[in-house]
C-alpha positions as CSV (number, residue, x, y, z in Angstrom):
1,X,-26.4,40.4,21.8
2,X,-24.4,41.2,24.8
3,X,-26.8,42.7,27.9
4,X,-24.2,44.3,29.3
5,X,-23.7,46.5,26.4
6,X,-24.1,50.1,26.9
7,X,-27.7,51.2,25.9
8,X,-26.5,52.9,22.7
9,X,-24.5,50.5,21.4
10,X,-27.3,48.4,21.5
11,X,-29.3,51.0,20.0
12,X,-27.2,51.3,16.7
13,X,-27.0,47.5,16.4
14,X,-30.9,47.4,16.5
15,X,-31.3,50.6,14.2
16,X,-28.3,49.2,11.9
17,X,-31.0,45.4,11.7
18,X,-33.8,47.7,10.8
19,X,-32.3,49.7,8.4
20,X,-31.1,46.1,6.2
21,X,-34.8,44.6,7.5
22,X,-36.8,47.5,6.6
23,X,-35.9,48.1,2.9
24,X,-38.2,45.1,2.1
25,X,-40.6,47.3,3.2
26,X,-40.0,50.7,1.9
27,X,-36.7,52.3,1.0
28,X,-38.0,55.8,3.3
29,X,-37.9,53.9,6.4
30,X,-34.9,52.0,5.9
31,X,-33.0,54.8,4.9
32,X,-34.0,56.9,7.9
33,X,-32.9,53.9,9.9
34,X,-30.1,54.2,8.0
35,X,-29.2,57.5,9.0
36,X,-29.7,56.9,12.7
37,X,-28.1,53.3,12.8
38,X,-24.7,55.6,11.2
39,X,-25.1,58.8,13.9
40,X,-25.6,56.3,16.8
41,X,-22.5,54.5,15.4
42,X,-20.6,57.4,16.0
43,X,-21.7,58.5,19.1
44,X,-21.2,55.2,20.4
45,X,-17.7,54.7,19.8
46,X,-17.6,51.3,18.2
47,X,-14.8,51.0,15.3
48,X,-15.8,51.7,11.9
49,X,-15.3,48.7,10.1
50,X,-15.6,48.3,6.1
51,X,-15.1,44.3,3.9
52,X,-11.7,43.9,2.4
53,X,-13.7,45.2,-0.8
54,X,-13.0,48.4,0.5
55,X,-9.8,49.6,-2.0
56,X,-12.6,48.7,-5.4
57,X,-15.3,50.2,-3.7
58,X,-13.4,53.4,-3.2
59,X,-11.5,53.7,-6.8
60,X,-15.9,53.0,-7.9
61,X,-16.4,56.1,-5.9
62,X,-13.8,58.1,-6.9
63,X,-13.9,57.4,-11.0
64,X,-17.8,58.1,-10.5
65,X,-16.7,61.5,-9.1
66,X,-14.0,62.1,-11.6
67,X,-16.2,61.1,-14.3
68,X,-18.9,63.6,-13.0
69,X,-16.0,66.3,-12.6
70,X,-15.1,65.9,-16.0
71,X,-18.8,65.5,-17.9
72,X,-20.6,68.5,-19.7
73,X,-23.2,69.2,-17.2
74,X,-22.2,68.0,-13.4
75,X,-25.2,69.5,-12.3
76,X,-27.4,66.8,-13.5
77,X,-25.4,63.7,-12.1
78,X,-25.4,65.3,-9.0
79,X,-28.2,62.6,-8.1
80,X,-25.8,59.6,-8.3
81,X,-23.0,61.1,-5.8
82,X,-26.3,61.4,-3.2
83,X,-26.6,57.6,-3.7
84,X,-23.1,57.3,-2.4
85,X,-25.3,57.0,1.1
86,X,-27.0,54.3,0.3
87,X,-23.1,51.9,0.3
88,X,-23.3,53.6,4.0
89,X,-25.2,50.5,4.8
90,X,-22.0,48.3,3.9
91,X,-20.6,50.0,6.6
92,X,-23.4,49.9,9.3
93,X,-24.1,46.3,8.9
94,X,-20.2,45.2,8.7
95,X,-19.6,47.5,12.1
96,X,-22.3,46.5,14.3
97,X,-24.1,43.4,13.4
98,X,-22.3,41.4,15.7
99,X,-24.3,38.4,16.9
100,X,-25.3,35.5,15.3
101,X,-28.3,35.9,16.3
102,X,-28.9,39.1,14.8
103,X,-27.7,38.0,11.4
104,X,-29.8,34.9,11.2
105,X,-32.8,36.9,12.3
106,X,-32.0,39.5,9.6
107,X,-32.3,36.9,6.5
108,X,-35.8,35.2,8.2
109,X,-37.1,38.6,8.5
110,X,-36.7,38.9,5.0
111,X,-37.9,35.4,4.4
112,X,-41.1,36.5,6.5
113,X,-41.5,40.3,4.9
114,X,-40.9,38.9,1.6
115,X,-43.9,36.3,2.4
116,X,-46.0,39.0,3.1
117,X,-45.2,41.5,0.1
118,X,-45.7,38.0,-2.2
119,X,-49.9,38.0,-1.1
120,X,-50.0,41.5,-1.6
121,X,-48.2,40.6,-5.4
122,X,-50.7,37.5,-5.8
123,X,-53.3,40.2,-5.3
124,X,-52.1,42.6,-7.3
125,X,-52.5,39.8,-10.3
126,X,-55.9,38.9,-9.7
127,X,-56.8,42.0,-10.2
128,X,-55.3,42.5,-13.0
129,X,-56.6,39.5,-14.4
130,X,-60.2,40.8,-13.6
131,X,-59.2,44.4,-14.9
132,X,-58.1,42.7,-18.3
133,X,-61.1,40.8,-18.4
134,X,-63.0,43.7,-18.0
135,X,-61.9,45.3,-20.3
136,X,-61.8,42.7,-22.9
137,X,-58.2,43.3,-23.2
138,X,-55.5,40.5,-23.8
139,X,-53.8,39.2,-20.9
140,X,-50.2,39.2,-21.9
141,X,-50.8,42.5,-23.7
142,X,-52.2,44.4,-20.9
143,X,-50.2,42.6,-17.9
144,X,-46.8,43.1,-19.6
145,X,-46.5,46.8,-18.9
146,X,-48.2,46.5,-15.7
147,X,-46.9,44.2,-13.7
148,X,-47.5,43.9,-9.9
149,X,-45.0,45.4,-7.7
150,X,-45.5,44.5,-4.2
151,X,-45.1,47.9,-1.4
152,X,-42.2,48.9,-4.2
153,X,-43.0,51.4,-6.9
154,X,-42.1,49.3,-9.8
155,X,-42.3,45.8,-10.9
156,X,-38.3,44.6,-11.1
157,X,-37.6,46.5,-7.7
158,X,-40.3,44.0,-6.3
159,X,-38.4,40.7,-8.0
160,X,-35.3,41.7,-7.3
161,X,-36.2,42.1,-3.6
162,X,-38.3,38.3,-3.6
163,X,-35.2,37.6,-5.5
164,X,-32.8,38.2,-2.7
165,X,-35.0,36.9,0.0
166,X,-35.9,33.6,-2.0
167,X,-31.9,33.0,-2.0
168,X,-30.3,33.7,1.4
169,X,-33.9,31.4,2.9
170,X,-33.0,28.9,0.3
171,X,-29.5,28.8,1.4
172,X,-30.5,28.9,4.9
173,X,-33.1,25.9,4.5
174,X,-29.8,24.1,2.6
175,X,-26.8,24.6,4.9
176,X,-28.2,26.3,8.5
177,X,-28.2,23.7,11.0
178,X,-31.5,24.9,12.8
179,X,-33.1,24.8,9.0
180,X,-35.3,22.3,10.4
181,X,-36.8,24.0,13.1
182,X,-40.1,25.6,12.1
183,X,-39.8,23.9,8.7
184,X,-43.4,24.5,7.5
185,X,-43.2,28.0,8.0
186,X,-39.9,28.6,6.0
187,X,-41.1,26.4,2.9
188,X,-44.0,27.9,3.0
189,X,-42.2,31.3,3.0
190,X,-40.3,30.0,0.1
191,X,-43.5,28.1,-1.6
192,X,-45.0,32.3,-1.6
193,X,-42.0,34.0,-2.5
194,X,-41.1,32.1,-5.4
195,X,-44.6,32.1,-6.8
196,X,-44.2,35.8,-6.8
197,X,-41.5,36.1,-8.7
198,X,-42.9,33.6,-11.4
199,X,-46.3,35.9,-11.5
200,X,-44.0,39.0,-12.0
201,X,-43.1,37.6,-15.3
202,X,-39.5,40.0,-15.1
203,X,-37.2,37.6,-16.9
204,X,-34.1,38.5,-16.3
205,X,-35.1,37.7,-12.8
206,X,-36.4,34.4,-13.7
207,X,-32.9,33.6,-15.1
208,X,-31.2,35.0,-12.4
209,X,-32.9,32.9,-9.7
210,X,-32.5,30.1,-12.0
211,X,-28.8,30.1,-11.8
212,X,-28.5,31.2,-8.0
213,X,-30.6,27.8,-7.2
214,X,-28.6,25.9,-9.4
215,X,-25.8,27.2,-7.5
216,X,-27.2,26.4,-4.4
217,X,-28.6,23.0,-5.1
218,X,-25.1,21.4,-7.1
219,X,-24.1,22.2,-3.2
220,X,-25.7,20.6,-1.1
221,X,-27.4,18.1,-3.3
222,X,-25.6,17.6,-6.7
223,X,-27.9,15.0,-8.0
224,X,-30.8,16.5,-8.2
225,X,-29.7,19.3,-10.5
226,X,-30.0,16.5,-12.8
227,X,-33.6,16.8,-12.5
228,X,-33.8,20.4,-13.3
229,X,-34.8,20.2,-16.5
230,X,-37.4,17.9,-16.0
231,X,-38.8,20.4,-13.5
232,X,-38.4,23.7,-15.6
233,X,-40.4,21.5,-18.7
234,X,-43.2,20.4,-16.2
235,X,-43.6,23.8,-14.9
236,X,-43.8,25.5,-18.3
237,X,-46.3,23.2,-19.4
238,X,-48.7,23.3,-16.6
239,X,-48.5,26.9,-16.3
240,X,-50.9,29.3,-17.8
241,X,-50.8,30.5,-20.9
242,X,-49.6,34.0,-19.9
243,X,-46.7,32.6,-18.6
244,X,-45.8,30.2,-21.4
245,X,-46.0,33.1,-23.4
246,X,-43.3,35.4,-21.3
247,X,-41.2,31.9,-21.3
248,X,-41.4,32.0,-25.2
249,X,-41.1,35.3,-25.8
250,X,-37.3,35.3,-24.7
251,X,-36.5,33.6,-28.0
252,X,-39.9,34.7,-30.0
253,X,-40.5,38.0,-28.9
254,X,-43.2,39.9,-29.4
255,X,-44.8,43.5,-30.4
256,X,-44.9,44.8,-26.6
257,X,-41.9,43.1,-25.7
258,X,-38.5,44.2,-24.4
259,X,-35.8,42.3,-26.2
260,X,-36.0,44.8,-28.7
261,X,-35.8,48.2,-27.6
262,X,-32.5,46.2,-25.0
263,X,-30.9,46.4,-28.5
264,X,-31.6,49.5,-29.4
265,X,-29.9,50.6,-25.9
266,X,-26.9,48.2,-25.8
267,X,-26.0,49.8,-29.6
268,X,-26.5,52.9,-28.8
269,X,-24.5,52.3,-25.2
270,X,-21.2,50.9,-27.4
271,X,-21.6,54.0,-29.4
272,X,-21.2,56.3,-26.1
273,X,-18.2,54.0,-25.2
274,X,-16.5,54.0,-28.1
275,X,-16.5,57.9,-28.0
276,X,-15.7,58.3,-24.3
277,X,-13.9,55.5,-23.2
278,X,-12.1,56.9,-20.1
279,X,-14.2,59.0,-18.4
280,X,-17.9,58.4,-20.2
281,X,-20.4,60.9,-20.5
282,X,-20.6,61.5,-17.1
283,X,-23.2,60.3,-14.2
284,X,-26.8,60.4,-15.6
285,X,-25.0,61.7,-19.0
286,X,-26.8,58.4,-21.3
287,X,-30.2,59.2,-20.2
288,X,-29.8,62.9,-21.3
289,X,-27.5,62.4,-24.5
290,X,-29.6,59.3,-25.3
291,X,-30.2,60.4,-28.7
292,X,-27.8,61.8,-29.7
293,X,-26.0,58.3,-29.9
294,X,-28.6,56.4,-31.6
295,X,-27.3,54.7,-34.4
296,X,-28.7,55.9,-38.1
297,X,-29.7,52.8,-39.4
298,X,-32.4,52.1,-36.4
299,X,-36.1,53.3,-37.5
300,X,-37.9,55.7,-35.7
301,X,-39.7,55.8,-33.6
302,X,-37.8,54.0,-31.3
303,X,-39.6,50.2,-30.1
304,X,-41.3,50.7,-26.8
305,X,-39.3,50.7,-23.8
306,X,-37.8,53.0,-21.2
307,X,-34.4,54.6,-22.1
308,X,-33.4,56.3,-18.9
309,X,-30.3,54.1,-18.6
310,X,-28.9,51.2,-21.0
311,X,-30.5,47.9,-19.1
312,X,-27.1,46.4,-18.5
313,X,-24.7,47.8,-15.3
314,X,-21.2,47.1,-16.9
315,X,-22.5,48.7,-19.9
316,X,-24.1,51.5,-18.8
317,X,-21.5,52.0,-16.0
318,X,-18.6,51.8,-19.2
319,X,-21.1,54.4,-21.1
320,X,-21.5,56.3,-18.2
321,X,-18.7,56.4,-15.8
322,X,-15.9,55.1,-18.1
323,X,-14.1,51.6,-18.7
324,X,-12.1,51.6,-16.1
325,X,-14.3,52.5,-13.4
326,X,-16.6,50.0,-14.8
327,X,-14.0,47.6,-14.6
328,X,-13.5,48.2,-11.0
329,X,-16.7,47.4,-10.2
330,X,-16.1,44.0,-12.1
331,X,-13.1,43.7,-10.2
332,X,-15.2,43.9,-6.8
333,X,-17.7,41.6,-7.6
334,X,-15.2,39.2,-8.9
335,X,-13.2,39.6,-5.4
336,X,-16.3,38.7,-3.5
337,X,-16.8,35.7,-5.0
338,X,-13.6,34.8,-4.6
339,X,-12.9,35.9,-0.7
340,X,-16.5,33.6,-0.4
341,X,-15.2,30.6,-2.3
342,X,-11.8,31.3,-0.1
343,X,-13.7,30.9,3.3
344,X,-15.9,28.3,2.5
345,X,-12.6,26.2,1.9
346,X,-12.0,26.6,5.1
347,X,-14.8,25.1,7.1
348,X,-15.4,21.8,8.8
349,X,-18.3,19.3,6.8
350,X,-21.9,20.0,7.8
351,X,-23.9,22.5,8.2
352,X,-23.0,25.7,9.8
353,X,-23.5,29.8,10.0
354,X,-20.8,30.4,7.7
355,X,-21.7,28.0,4.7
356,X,-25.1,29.3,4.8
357,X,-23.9,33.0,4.9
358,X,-21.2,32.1,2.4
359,X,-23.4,30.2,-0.2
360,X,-25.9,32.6,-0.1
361,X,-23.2,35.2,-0.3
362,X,-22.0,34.1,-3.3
363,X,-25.5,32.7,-4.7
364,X,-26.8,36.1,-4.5
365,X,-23.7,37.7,-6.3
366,X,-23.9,35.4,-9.1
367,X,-27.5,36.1,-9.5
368,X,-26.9,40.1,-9.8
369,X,-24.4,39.2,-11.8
370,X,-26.3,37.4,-14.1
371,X,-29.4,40.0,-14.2
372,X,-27.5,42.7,-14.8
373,X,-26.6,42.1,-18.0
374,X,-30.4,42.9,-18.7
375,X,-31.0,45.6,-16.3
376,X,-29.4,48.3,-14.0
377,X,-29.9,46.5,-11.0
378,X,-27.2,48.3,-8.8
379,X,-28.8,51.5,-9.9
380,X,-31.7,51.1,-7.8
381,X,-31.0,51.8,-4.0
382,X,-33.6,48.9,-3.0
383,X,-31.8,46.4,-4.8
384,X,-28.1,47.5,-4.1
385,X,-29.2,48.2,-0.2
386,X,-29.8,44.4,0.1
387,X,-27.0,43.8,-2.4
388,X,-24.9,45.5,0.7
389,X,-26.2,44.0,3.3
390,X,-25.7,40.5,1.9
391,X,-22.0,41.0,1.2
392,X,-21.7,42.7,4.7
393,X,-22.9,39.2,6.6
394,X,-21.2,37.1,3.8
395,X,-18.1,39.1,5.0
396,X,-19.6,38.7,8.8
397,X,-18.6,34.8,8.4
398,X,-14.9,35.6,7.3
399,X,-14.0,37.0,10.8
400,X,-12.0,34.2,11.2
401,X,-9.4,35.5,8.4
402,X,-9.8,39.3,9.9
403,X,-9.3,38.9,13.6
404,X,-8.0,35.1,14.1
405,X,-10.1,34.7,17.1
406,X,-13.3,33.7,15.1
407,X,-13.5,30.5,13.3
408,X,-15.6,28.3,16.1
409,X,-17.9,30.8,16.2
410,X,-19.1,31.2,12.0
411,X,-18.6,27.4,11.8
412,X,-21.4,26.3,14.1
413,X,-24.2,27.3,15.7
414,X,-25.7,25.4,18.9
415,X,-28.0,26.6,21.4
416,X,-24.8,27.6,23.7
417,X,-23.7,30.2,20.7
418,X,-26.4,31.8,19.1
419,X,-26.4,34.6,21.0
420,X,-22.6,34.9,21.0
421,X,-21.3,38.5,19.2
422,X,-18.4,37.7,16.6
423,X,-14.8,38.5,17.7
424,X,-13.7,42.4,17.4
425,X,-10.5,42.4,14.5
C-alpha cells in the first residue's frame, strides 16, 4: 500500500480487507465493514470499478426484480432484494484492494481464521460425542442433525467457509512463490481446516472439495492425482465408523438421511418450473407455495428435512426466479471460468500471484458449482460474500487485460513488489 495515500483512501482499502476477512468470523461485522468500506469509497473519490461479469450480474439482478414485480405476494421476497447488498462486496474488493500485499494477506487471514474456527469445530464434536454417549444415543443418529458449526449458525455455512479457505491456501501452498516461507504454519492451517470439514460430515461439501483439489493438484502435480484413489480408500477405512457411515450413506442412505427428502424438493421444484417457466413463483415464492407443488404420488408426511428452498441454486433459482434468469447466472459462472482459464494462458512458467489467484479462482468456482447442485449455497450471504471476494482478486490478477499496464506485476512477486498497488484501468 502506497504511504503517501491520503488517510481515507487508505481507510476504505483497510475497511474493504476487513469486511472480505471478517465474514469468517461473523457475517454482522463484516457486513458493517461492509457498509463503511462502500461510504468511505465514495467519499474518497476512487473509481468505482466492477469484473467484466458485470452485464450477467445485472440482467441476475434485474430478472430477480422482475420476477418479484410479477409474483403473487412481493411483500414476502422483499428479503432477497435486501441481499442485493451483500454483491456490494464484489464491488468494494474489485475497487480498492489494490496491493499485492493486501490480497495475499486477505487469503492467509482466512487460512489463519479458518484454523481457528476448525478447533472450535473439533470441540464442538467431542462434545457431541460425550453428549451422545451420555445419553446412550447412537452416534450417526444423534450427530447427523447436529452437526458442529464453527462461530456460524449452522453446519454447511461453517463447511462452505473451511471450504473456501482450504482452497485459495491450497492453491497458494501450490502456485505462490513465497509458499514456502512459514511452511509449517500453512500446512498446519491446512492439516486443521481440512479435518474440519471431514468432522462436519456435509457431503456435498466433501464432494466439492474433492473436485476443487483434484483441480488444483492435476495442476501443479499431475501425477499424483493418480494416487487419489488410493488415498480416499485408505482414509475411508481408517476412519471411524461415523464417518464410514456418512461415506456410505450417499449410495445406502439411511432413515435420518437427506438424499431423500432432496428428492422430494428437486420434484416438487420441476413441478414449479414447468408451471412458471419465465418469471417463477417469485423470490421466496417455493418456500411459501411449497405444498402446493408436491407431487400426489409422494406419501405423507413428508421425509425429514428442511424445505425452505429446493437444495440446488439452478433449480431453485429456475423455480424461483425463472429460466432465464437462472440461466444468467449459469452464464456468469461459466464466464468466470473462462476469463480465469483465459488469463492463466497468458502467464510466464512458475509460480506467481496470478496462477495462484487464478487457480484458486477457478478451483473455488468449480467447487460451488459442484455443491450447488445439493444445496443453495449462493443463498447464504456467508458463503456468496466469500464467493465475491474470490472472483474479485481472481479478477484482481487480470489487470493486465483491463488496463495494459499490469502483467509484470500479477506475474511475479519478489521482495521489490509485494507492496506494489496494481495499475489503475
Amino acid at each position: 500500500m502506497n504511504p503517501q495515500e491520503p488517510i481515507l483512501v487508505r481507510s476504505a482499502r483497510w475497511l474493504a480487507f476487513g469486511s472480505a476477512a471478517g465474514i469468517m468470523v461473523g457475517i454482522a461485522p463484516s457486513q458493517i465493514l461492509l457498509a463503511l468500506s462502500f461510504a468511505a469509497l465514495l467519499a474518497c473519490g476512487e473509481k468505482l470499478r466492477l469484473p467484466r461479469i458485470r452485464l450477467p450480474l445485472a440482467l441476475f439482478l434485474l430478472g430477480t426484480v422482475i420476477s418479484l414485480l410479477l409474483s403473487d405476494d412481493p411483500a414476502a421476497g422483499l428479503p432477497q432484494i435486501r441481499k442485493f447488498y451483500v454483491f456490494l462486496e464484489l464491488l468494494v474488493v474489485f475497487s480498492l484492494l489494490r496491493s499485492l500485499a493486501m490480497v495475499r494477506l486477505l487469503f492467509l487471514t482466512w487460512a489463519g481464521i479458518g484454523a481457528l474456527t476448525a478447533v472450535r469445530g473439533c470441540v464442538q464434536f467431542a462434545g457431541k460425542v460425550q453428549e451422545a454417549h451420555r445419553l446412550g444415543r447412537n452416534f450417526y443418529e444423534f450427530y447427523v442433525g447436529e452437526r458442529i458449526t464453527g462461530f456460524t449458525s449452522h453446519w454447511n455455512t461453517y463447511s462452505a467457509e473451511e471450504m473456501f479457505a482450504l482452497i485459495m491456501l491450497a492453491s497458494f501452498l501450490f502456485f505462490a512463490p513465497a509458499a514456502r516461507r512459514r511452511l509449517w504454519v500453512w500446512l498446519l492451517c491446512a492439516a486443521l481446516i481440512a479435518l474440519a470439514i471431514v468432522l462436519g460430515e456435509t457431503r456435498g461439501i466433501w464432494i466439492a472439495v474433492a473436485v476443487a483439489l483434484l483441480y488444483l493438484v492435476w495442476f501443479w502435480r499431475r501425477w499424483m492425482v493418480a494416487l487419489a484413489p488410493v488415498v480416499v480408500i485408505v482414509a475411508f477405512f481408517v476412519s471411524p465408523p461415523a464417518i464410514q457411515d456418512r461415506v456410505t450413506s450417499i449410495f445406502k442412505p439411511k432413515v435420518d438421511d437427506s438424499n431423500q427428502f432432496r428428492v422430494v424438493t428437486w420434484r416438487t421444484g420441476l413441478r414449479m418450473v414447468e408451471r412458471h417457466p419465465w418469471f417463477g413463483l417469485g423470490p421466496e415464492g417455493p418456500k411459501l407455495h411449497f405444498d402446493e407443488y408436491v407431487p400426489a404420488d409422494i406419501p405423507r408426511p413428508l421425509p425429514l428435512g428442511w424445505y425452505g428452498h429446493l437444495h440446488n441454486i439452478y433449480l431453485h433459482y429456475a423455480a424461483e426466479r425463472g429460466i432465464p434468469t437462472m440461466l444468467v447466472l449459469l452464464w456468469m459462472l461459466i464466464q468466470i471460468l473462462v476469463d480465469f482459464w483465459r488469463g492463466l494462458k497468458t502467464l510466464p512458467p512458475g509460480p506467481s500471484l496470478g496462477r495462484f489467484l487464478l487457480h484458486g479462482g477457478i478451483a473455488a468456482v468449480l467447487a460451488t458449482m459442484v455443491e450447488g447442485c445439493v444445496e443453495l449455497n449462493l443463498g447464504d450471504s456467508e458463503v456468496l460474500t466469500m464467493f465475491l471476494v474470490v472472483v474479485a482478486c481472481g479478477y484482481l490478477a487480470l489487470e493486465k487485460d483491463l488496463g495494459g499496464a499490469g502483467a509484470s506485476d500479477c506475474q511475479s512477486e519478489s521482495s521489490s513488489d509485494v507492496g506494489r498497488t496494481l495499475p489503475q484501468p
